[in-house]
C-alpha positions in Angstrom: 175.3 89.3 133.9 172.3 92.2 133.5 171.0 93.8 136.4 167.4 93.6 137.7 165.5 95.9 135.7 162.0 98.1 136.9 159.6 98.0 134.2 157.0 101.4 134.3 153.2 100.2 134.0 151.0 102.7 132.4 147.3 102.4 132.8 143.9 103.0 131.0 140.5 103.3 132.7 141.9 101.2 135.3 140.0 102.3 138.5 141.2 103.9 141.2 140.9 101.0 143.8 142.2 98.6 141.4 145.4 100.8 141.1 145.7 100.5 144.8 145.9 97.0 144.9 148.3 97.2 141.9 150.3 99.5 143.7 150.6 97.0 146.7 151.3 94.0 144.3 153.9 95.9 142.7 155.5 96.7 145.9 155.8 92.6 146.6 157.8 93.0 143.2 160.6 95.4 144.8 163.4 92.8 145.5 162.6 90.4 142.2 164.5 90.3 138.8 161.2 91.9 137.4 160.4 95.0 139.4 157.0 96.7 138.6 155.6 100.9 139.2 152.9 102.9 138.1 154.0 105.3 135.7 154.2 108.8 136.7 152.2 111.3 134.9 155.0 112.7 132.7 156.1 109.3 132.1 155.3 107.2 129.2 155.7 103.8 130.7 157.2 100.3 128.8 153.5 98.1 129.6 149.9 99.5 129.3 146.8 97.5 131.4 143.6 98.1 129.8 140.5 97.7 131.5 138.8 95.6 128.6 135.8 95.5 130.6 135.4 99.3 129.8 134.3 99.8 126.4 135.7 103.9 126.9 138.8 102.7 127.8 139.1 99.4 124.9 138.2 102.1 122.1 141.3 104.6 123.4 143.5 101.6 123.7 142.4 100.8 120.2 142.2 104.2 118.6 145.9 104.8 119.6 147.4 101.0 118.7 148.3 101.8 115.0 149.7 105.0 115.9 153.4 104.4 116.9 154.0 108.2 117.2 150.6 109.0 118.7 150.5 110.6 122.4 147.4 110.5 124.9 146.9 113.1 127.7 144.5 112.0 129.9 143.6 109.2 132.3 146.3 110.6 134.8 149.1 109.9 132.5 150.5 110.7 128.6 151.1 107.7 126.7 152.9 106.7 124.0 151.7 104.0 121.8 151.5 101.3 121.3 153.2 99.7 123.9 152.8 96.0 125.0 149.4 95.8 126.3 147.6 93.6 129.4 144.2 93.3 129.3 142.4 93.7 132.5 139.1 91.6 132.7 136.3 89.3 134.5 135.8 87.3 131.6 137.3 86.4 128.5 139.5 88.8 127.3 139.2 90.7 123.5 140.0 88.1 120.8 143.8 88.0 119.9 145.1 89.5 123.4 148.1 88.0 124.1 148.2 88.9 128.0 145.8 88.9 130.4 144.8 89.2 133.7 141.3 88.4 135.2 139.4 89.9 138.2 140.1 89.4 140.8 143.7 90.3 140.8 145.9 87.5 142.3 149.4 89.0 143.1 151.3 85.2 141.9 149.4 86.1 138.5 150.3 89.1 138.4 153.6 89.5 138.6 153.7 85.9 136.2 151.8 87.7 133.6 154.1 90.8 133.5 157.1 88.7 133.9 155.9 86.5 130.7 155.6 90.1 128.5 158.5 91.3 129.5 160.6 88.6 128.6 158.7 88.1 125.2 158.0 91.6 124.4 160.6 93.4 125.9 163.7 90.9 125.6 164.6 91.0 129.5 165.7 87.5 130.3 165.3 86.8 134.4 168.1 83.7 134.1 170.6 86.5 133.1 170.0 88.6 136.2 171.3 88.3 140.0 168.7 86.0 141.7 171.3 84.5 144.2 170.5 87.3 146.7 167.5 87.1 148.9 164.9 89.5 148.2 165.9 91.8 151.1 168.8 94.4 151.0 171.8 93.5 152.6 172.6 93.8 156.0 168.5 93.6 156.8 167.0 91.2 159.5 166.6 88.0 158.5 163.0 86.8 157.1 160.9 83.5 157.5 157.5 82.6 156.6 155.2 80.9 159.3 152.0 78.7 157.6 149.4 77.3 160.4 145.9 77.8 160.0 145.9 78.8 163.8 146.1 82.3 164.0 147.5 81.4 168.1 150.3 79.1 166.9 151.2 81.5 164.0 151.7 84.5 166.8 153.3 82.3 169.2 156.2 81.5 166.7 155.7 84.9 165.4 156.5 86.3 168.9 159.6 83.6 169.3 161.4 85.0 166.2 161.0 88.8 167.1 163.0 88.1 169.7 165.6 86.9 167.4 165.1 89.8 165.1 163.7 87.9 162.7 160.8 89.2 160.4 158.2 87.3 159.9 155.6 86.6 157.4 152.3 84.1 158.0 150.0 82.2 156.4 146.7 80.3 157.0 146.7 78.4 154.0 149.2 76.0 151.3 147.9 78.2 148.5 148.6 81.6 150.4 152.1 80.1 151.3 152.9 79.4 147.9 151.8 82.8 146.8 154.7 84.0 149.1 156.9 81.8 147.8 156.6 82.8 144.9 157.0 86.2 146.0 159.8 86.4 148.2 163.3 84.2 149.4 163.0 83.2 152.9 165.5 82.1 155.5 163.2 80.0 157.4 160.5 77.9 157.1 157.9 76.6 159.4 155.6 74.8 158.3 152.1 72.9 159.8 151.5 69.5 158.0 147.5 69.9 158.4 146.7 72.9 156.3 143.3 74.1 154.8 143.6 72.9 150.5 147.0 72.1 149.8 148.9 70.4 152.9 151.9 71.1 154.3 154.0 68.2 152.6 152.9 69.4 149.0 154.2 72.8 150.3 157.4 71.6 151.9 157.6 69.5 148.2 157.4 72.7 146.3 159.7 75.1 148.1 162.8 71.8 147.2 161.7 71.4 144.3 162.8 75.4 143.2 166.0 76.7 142.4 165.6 79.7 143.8 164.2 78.5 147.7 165.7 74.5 147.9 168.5 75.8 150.3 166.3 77.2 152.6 165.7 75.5 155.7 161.9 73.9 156.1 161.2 73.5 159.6 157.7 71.1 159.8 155.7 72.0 163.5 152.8 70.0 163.6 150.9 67.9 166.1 151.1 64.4 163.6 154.1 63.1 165.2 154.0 59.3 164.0 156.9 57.8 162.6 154.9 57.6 159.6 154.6 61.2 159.8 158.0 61.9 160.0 159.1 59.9 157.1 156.7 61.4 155.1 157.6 64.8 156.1 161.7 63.4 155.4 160.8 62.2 151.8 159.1 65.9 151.2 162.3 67.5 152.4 161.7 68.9 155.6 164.9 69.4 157.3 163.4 69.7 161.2 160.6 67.5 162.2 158.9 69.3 165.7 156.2 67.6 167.5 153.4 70.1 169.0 153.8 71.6 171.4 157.4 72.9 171.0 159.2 73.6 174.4 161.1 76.9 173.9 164.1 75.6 174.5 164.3 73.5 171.5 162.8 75.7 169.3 165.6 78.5 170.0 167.9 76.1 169.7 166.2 74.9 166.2 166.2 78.7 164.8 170.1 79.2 166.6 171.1 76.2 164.2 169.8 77.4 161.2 171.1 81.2 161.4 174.5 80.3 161.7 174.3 79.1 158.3 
């Protein structure tokens, strides 16, 4: 079985803001099969993101691609091409780019395009590496995601879980919780049914539905509490229906049941 493998990304004309916010996205990447850093300056780096909406930077990126042996200096780093290459653009990338990422960045796309070349281009399969762990280090707190577009619900049950020395992510929306998801292994769920875009069902559907987070326990809060409702929320996959509002009592009791797993 390989191990999980960091990947150096170099970078041309990429601006320094945008390298920021690839910085943070990379962090996201720490625990994954894939893990993603900038390249140092005295390091060539294994992927190269060109800002193809900088003409400067497309014509170095293109200079340099037929030279296998050819070395840069400049742009904060010394490269040595050609290595795979991700175009970084608002609109339609350079006609026969293979990867690509548009503006503005999305960490889910991200991290899927970089996984894509690496395992094309750079022969690192993800299936062959350790993804039974959860994402954080051993003997760390537990983790659990809370989605409720109601910031005062989401730092109620935020508060609730400290006390259990739980860590806690949130999110307002389906499409920001599936951006986790896809980010991270969680060892809780909780979940609000009425959500802003994609509901809280789809969610609960999506997070059984993959190998990686099935086992982990959904726990539905929401204030639709009809039988209907709850069946519904069963046929998703929700393990714990709760009816708002939650007396404490039950809810330790809820998160007690589900850490002694």
């Amino acid at each position: 079985m390989s191990s999980k493998k960091t990947f150096a990304v170099a970078m041309i004309g990429i601006p320094e803001h945008e390298r920021n916010i690839l910085k943070n996205i990379f962090k996201l990447s720490l625990y994954r099969a894939q893990t993603y850093t900038i390249a140092a300056t005295d390091e060539p780096g294994q992927i190269v993101l060109v800002n193809a909406d900088d003409p400067g930077a497309l014509d170095m990126w293109r200079a340099l691609g037929g030279e296998p042996a050819a070395t840069v200096s400049g742009d904060r780093q010394s490269l040595t091409l050609p290595l795979p290459a991700v175009m970084i653009t608002k609109d339609d990338p350079p006609a026969g780019t293979l990867y690509h990422i548009r503006r503005p960045f999305v960490a889910s796309r991200v991290l899927k395009v970089l996984d894509r070349l690496t395992s094309d281009e750079l022969g690192f399969n993800p299936k062959e590496a350790d993804l039974t762990q959860p994402t954080t280090p051993l003997n760390e707190e537990p983790i659990a995601l809370v989605v409720d577009d109601s910031r005062t619900v989401r730092k109620q049950i935020q508060l609730e879980l400290k006390g259990f020395g739980i860590q806690v992510d949130t999110a307002d929306s389906g499409e920001d919780a599936l951006e986790l998801l896809d980010l991270n292994r969680y060892d809780l769920v909780f979940l609000d049914i009425m959500l802003p875009g994609i509901d809280g069902y789809e969610v609960c559907k999506y997070i059984k539905k993959n190998r990686f987070n099935r086992a982990t326990p959904v726990i539905i809060i929401s204030g639709k509490s009809s039988t209907f409702d709850r069946v519904r929320a069963a046929l998703a996959g929700c393990d714990t229906f709760l009816a708002k509002p939650v007396k404490k009592d039950v809810f330790q009791k809820i998160v007690q049941k589900y850490l002694k797993k």
